[in-house]
DRENGUBA-527727 format. One record per residue (C-alpha): residue in three letters; chain; x negated, y, z. Coordinates in Angstrom, 3 decimals. Last residue first. Layout:
(gutor 'ALA' 'A' (X Y Z));
...
This chain:
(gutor 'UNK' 'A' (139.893 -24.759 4.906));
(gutor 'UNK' 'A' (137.815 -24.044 1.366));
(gutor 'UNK' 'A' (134.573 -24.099 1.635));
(gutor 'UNK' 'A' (131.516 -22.722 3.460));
(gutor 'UNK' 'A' (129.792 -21.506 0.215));
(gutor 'UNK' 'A' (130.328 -17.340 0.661));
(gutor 'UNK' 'A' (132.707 -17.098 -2.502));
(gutor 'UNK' 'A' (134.550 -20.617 -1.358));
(gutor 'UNK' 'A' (135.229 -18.808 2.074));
(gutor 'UNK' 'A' (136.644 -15.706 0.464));
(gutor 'UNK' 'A' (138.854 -17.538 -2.278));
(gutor 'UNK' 'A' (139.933 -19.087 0.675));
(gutor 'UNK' 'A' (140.880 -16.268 2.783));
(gutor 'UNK' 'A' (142.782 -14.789 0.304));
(gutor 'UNK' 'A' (144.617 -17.934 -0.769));
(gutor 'UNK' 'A' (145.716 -17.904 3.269));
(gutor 'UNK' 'A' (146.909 -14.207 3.318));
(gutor 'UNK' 'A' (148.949 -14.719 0.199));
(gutor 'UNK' 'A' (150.544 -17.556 1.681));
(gutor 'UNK' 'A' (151.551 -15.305 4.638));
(gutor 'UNK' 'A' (153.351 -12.266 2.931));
(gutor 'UNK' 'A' (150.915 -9.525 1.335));
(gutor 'UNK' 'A' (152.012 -6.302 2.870));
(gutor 'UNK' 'A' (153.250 -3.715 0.976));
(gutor 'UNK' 'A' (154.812 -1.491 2.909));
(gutor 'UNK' 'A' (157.652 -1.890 1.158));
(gutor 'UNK' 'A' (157.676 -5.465 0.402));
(gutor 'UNK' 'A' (157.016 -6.134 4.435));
(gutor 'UNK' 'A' (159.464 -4.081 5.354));
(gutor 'UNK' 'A' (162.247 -6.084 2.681));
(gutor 'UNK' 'A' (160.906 -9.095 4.497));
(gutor 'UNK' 'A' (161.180 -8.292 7.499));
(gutor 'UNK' 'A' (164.770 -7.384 7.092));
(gutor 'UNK' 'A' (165.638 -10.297 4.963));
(gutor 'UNK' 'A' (164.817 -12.271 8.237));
(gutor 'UNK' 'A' (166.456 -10.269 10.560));
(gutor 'UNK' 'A' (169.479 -10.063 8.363));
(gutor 'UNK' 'A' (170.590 -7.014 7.018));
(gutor 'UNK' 'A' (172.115 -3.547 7.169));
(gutor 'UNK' 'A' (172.062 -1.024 4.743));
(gutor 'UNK' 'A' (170.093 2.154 3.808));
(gutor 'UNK' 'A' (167.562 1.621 6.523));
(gutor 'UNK' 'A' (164.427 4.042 6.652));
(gutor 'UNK' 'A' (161.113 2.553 6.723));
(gutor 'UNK' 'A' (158.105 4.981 7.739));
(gutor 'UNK' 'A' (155.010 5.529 5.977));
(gutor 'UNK' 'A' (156.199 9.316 5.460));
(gutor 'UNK' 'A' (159.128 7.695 3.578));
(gutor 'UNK' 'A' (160.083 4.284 2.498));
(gutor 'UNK' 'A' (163.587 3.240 1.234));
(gutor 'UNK' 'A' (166.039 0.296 2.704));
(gutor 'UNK' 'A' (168.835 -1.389 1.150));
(gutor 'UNK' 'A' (169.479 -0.156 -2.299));
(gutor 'UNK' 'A' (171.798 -2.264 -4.158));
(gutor 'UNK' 'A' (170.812 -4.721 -7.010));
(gutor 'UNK' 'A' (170.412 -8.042 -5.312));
(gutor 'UNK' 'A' (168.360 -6.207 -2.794));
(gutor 'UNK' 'A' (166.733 -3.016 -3.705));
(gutor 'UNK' 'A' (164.170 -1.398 -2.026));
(gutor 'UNK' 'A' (163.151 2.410 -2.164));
(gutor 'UNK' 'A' (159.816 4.060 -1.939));
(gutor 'UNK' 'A' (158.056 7.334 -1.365));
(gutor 'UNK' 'A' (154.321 7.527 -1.579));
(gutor 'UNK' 'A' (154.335 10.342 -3.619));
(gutor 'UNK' 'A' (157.824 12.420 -3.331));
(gutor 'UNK' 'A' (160.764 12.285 -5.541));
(gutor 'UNK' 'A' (163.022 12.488 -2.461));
(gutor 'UNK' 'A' (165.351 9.217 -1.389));
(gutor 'UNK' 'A' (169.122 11.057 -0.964));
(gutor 'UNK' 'A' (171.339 9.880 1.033));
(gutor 'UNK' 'A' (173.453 6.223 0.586));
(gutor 'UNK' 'A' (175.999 5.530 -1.573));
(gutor 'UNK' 'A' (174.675 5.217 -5.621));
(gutor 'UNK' 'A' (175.340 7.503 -8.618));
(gutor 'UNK' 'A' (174.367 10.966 -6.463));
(gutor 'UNK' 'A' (172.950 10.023 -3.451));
(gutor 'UNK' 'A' (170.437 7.120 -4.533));
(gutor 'UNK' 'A' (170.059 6.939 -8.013));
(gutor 'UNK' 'A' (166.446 6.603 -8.253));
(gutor 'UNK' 'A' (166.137 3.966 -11.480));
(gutor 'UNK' 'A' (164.560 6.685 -13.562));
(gutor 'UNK' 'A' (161.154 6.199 -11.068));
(gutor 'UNK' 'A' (159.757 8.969 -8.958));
(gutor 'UNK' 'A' (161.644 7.476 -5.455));
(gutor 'UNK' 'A' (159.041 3.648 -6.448));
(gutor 'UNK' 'A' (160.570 0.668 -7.303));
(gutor 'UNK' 'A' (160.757 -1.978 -4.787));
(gutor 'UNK' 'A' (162.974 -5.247 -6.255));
(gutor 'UNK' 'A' (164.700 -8.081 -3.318));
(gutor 'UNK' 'A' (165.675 -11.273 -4.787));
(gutor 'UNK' 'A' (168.658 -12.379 -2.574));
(gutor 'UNK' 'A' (169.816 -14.648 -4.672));
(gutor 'UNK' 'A' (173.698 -13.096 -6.217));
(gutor 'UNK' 'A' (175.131 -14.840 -8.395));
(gutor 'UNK' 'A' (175.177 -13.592 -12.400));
(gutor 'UNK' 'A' (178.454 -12.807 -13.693));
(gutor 'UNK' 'A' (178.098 -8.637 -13.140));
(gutor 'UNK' 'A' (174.861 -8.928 -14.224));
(gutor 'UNK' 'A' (175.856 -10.709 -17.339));
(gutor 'UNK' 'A' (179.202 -8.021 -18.136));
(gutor 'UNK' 'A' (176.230 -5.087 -17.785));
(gutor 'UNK' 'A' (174.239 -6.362 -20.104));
(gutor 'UNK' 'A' (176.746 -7.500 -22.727));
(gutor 'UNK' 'A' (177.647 -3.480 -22.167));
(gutor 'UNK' 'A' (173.866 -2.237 -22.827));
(gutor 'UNK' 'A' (173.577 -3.771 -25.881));
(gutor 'UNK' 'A' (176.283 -2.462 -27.169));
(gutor 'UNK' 'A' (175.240 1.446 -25.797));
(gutor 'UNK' 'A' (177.513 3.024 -23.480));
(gutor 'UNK' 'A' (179.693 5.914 -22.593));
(gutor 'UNK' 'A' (181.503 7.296 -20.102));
(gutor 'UNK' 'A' (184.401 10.060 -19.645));
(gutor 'UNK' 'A' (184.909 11.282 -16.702));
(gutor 'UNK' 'A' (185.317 10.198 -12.657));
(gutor 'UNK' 'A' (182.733 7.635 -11.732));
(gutor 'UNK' 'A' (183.716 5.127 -9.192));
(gutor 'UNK' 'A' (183.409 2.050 -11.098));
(gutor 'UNK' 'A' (180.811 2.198 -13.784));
(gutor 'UNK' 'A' (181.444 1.173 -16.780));
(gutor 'UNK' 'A' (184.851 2.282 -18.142));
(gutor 'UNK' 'A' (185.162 3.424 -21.638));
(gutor 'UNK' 'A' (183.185 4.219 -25.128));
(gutor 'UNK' 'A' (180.944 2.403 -26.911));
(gutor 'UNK' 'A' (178.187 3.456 -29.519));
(gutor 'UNK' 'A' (177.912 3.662 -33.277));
(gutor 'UNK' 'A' (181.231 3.251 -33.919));
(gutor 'UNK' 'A' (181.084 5.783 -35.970));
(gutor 'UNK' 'A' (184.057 7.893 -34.103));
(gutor 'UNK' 'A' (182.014 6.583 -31.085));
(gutor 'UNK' 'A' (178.769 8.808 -32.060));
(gutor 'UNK' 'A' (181.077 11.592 -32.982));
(gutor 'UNK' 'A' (182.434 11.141 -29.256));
(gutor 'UNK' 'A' (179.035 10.998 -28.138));
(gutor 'UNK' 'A' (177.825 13.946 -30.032));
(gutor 'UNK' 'A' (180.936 16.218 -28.518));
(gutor 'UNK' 'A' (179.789 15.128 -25.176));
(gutor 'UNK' 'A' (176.171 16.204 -24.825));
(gutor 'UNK' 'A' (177.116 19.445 -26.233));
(gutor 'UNK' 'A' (180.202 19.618 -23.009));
(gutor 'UNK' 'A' (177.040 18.048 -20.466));
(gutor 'UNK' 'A' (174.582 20.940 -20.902));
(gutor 'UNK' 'A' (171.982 20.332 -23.181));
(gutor 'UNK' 'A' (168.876 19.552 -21.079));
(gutor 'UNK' 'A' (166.102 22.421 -19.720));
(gutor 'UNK' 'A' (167.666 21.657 -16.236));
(gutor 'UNK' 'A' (165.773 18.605 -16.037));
(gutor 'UNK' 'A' (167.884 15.229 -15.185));
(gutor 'UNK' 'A' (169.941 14.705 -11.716));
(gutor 'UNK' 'A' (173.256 15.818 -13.451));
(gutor 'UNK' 'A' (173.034 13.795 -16.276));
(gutor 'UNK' 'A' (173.927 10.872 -14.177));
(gutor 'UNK' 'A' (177.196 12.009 -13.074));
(gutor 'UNK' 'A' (178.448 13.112 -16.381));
(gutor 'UNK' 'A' (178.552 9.836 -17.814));
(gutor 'UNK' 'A' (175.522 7.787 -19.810));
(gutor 'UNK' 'A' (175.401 3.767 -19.972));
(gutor 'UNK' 'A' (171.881 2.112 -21.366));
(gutor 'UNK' 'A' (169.938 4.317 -19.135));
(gutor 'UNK' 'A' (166.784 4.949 -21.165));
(gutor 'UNK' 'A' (168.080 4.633 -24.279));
(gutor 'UNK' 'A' (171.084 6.371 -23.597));
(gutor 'UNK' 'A' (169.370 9.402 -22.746));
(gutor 'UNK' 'A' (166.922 9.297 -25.559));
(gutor 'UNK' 'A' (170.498 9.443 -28.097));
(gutor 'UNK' 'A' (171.537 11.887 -26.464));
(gutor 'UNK' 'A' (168.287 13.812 -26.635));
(gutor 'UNK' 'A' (168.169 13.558 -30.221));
(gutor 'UNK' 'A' (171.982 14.990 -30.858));
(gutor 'UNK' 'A' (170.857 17.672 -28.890));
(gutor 'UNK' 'A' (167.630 18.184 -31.255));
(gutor 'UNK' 'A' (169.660 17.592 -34.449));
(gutor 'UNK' 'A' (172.561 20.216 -33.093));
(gutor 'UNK' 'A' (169.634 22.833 -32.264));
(gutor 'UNK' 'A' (168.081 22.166 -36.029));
(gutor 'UNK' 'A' (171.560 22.844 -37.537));
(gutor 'UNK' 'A' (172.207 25.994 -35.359));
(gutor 'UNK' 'A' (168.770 27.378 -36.299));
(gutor 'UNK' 'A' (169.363 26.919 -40.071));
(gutor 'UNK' 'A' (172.523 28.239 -40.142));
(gutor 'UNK' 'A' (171.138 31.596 -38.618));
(gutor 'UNK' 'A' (168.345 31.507 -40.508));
(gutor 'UNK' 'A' (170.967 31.249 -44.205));
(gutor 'UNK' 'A' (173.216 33.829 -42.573));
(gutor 'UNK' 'A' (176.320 32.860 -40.827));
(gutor 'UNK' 'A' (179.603 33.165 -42.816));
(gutor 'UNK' 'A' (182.560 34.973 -41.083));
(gutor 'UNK' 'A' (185.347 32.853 -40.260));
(gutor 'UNK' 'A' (188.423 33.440 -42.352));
(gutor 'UNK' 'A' (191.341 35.279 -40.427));
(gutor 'UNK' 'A' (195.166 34.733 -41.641));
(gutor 'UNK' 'A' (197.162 37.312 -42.086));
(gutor 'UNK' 'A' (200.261 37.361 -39.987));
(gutor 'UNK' 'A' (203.613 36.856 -38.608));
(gutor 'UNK' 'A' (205.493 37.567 -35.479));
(gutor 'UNK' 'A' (207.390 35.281 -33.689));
(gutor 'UNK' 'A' (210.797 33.534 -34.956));
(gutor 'UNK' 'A' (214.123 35.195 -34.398));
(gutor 'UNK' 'A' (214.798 35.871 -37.932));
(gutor 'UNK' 'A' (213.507 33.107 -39.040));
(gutor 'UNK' 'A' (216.254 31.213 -37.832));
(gutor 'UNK' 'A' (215.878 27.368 -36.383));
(gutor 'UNK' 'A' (217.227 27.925 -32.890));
(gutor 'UNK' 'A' (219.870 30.292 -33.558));
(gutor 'UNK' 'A' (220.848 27.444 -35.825));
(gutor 'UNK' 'A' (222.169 25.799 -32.998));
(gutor 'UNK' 'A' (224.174 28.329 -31.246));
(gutor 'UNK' 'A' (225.993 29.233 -34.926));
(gutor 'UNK' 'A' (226.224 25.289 -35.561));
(gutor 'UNK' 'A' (228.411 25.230 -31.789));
(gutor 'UNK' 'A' (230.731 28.432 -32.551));
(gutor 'UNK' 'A' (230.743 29.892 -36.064));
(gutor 'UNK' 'A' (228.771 31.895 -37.689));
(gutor 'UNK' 'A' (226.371 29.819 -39.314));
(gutor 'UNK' 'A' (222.685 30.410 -40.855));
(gutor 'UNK' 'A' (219.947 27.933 -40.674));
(gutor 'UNK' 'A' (221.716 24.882 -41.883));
(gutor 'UNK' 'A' (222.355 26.129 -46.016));
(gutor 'UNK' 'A' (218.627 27.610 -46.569));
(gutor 'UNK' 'A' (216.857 23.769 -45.695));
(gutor 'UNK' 'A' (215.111 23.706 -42.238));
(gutor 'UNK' 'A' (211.378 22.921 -42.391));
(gutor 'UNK' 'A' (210.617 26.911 -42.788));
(gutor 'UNK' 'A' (212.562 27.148 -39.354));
(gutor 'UNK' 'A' (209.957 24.754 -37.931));
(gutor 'UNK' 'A' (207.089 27.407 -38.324));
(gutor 'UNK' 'A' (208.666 30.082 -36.872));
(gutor 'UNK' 'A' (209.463 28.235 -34.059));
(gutor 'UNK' 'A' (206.118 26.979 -33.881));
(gutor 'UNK' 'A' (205.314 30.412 -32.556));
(gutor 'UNK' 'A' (202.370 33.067 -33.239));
(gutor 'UNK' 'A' (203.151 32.223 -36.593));
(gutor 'UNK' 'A' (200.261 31.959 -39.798));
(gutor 'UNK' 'A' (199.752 33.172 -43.093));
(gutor 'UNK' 'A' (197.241 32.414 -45.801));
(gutor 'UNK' 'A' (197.149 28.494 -45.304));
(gutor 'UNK' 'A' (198.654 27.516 -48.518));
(gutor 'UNK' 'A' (201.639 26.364 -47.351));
(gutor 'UNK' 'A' (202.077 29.236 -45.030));
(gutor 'UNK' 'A' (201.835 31.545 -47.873));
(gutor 'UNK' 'A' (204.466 29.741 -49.959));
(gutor 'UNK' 'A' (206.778 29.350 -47.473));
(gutor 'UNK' 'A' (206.354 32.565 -46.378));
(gutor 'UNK' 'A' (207.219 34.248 -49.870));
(gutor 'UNK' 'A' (210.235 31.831 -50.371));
(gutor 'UNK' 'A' (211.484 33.203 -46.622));
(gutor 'UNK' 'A' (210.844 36.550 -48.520));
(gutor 'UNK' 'A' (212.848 35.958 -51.707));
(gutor 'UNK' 'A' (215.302 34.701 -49.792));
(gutor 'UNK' 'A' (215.792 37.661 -47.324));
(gutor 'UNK' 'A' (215.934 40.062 -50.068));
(gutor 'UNK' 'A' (213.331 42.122 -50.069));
(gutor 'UNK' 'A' (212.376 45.818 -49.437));
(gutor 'UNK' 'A' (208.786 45.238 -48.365));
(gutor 'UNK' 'A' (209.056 47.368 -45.089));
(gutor 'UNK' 'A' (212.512 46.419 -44.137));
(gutor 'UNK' 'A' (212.505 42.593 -44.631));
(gutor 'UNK' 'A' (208.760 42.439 -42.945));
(gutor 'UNK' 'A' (210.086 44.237 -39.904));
(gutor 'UNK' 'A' (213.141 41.554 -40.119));
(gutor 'UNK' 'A' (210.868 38.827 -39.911));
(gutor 'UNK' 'A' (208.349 40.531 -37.469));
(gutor 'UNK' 'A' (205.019 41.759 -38.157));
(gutor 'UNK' 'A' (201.676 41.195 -36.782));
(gutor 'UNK' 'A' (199.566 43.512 -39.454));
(gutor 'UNK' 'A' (201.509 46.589 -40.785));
(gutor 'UNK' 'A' (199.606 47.525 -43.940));
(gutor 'UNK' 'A' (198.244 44.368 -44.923));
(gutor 'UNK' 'A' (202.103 42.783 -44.303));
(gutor 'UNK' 'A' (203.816 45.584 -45.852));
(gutor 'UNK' 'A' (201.163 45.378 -49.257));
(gutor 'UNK' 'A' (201.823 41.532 -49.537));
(gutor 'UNK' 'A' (205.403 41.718 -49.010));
(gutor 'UNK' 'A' (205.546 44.843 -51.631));
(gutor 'UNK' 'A' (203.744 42.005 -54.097));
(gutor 'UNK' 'A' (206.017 39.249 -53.556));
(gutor 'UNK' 'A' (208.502 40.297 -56.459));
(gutor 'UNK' 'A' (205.495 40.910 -58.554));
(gutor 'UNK' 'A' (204.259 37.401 -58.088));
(gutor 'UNK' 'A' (207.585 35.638 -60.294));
(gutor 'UNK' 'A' (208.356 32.083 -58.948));
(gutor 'UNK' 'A' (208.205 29.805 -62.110));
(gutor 'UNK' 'A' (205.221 27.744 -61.617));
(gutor 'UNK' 'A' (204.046 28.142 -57.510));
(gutor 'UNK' 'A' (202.509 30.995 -56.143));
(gutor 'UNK' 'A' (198.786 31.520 -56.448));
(gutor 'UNK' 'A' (198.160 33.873 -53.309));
(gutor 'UNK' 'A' (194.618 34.917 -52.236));
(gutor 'UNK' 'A' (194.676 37.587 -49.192));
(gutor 'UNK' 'A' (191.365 39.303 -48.320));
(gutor 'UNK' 'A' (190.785 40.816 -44.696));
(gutor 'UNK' 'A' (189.674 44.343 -43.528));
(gutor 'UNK' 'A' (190.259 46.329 -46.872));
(gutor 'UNK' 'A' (189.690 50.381 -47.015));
(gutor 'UNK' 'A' (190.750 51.393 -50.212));
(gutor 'UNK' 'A' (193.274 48.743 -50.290));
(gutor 'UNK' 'A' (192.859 46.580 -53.378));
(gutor 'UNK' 'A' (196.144 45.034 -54.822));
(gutor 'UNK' 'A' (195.852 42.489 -57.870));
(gutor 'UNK' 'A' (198.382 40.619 -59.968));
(gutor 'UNK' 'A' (196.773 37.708 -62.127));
(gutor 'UNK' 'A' (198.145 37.557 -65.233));
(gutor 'UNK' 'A' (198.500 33.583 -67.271));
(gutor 'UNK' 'A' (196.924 31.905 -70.026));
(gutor 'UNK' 'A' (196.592 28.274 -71.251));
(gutor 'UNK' 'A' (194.244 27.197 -73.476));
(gutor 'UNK' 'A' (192.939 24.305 -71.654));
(gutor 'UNK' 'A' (189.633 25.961 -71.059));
(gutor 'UNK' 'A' (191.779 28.267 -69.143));
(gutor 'UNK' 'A' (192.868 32.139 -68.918));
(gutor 'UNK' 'A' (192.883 34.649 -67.307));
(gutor 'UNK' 'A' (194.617 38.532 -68.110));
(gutor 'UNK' 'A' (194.392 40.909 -64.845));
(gutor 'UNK' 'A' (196.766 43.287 -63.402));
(gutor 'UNK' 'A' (195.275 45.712 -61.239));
(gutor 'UNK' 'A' (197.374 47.158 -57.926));
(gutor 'UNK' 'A' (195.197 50.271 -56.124));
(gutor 'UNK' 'A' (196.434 50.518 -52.687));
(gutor 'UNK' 'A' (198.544 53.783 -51.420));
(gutor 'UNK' 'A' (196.032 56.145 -49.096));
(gutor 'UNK' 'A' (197.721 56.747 -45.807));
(gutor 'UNK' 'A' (198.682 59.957 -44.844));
């Protein structure tokens, strides 16, 4: 048989002067702590056999409550109120919950139509009610370590947009694999755009998830996307950041390899260089052609050949051509 709990009755009082009792029950084996400070003229020791039923029984219906603390059912809708109020109790429905919103006189009826209705919004067929659970508190290391690991993620999103100027889950999947996964990565951005710190939206067309941006970044983007198009063609080399071929951009994949290439006309790879041979990514002109090979391979184009050959000519005295 179960030990019976150990109730104390204890005098406070106030700087103010004023005094009150605090009612205490101590199980001799407690799992959870209950703190209840009902409101001015309700009377605690009518609550306490609630407070003993529910420690004792756990998840506990309305009318399991009703029987086991030998109240009446006012006094124990009062005693939820209360508890729920103050966080101490919680439903494992809402329709528990909403019944405590419903004044005394509309929950119960007898009578056709309000009887059907206020079926809906009795505590008596509500879920099951219980303590609440506080978190355990982690040790002082323990807090330690899990503030320096949220500085260190928070670091590396902030290096990540820095080098990219617009981060979404399809770019972070061709960094290391010693990164915060992408869920860490996201809950800083979206504290970052609760600041206002950093932008949130659409960017990049094409990309499914969430996306985010720095401001500087974003007036960026809009000027590119205004500028005309020339023709200027840019060779950056597979190693570099700016390799997004097969995963952001169409196209396969350009290997991080030495001597690898890839050109870029007008901001979309064309062509990319491997094993000293040029692999077309899309298709040009003859004449942009050659001259995307020739930036590749880099070969020096034919005014470049002729200043060469004068500065040689000058350097051995015959003059230039």
């Amino acid at each position: 048989m179960a030990e019976p709990a150990l109730h104390e009755q204890r005098a406070l009082a106030a700087a103010d002067g004023h005094a009150w009792s605090l009612l205490c029950a101590i199980p001799p084996k407690p799992s959870a702590s209950l703190l209840w400070l009902p409101a001015l003229g309700v009377a605690a020791r009518h609550y306490q056999p609630f407070a003993d039923a529910l420690a004792a029984r756990g998840a506990s219906f309305f009318d399991e409550l009703e029987r086991s603390a030998h109240l009446l059912r006012t006094e124990l809708e009062e005693a939820l109120g209360e508890l729920v109020v103050r966080g101490r109790i919680t439903c494992d429905s809402y329709a528990g919950l909403r019944a405590l919103l419903v004044p005394p006189s509309k929950r119960a009826s007898s009578h056709g139509q309000r009887r059907r209705r206020a079926l809906l919004t009795d505590l008596q067929d509500a879920g099951r009610w219980s303590l609440t659970r506080p978190e355990p508190s982690l040790p002082v290391e323990a807090a330690q370590a899990s503030a320096q690991i949220a500085e260190s993620v928070e670091h590396i999103a902030w290096r990540l947009l820095e080098r990219y100027g617009v981060v979404f889950w399809r770019l972070i999947q061709r960094e290391a694999a010693w990164l915060p996964p992408w869920r860490d990565l996201l809950r800083v951005y979206r504290r970052l755009e609760a600041r206002g710190e950093i932008r949130g939206g659409r960017f990049v067309s094409g990309m499914t998830g969430e996306q985010y941006a720095l401001p500087d970044a974003v007036s960026a983007l809009r000027q590119v996307r205004q500028r005309e198009h020339d023709g200027e063609v840019v060779c950056v080399s597979a190693a570099d950041p700016l390799n997004f071929t097969g995963s952001v951009l169409a196209g396969a994949k350009v290997p991080r390899i030495p001597g690898a290439r890839i050109a870029f006309r007008d901001g979309v790879a064309v062509a990319s260089l491997l094993a000293g041979q040029v692999e077309w990514i899309e298709t040009l002109p003859a004449d942009a052609q050659r001259e995307v090979q020739r930036l590749l391979l880099r070969r020096p184009g034919v005014a470049a050949a002729d200043s060469r050959i004068d500065e040689v000519m000058r350097n051995l005295g015959l003059g230039a051509r």
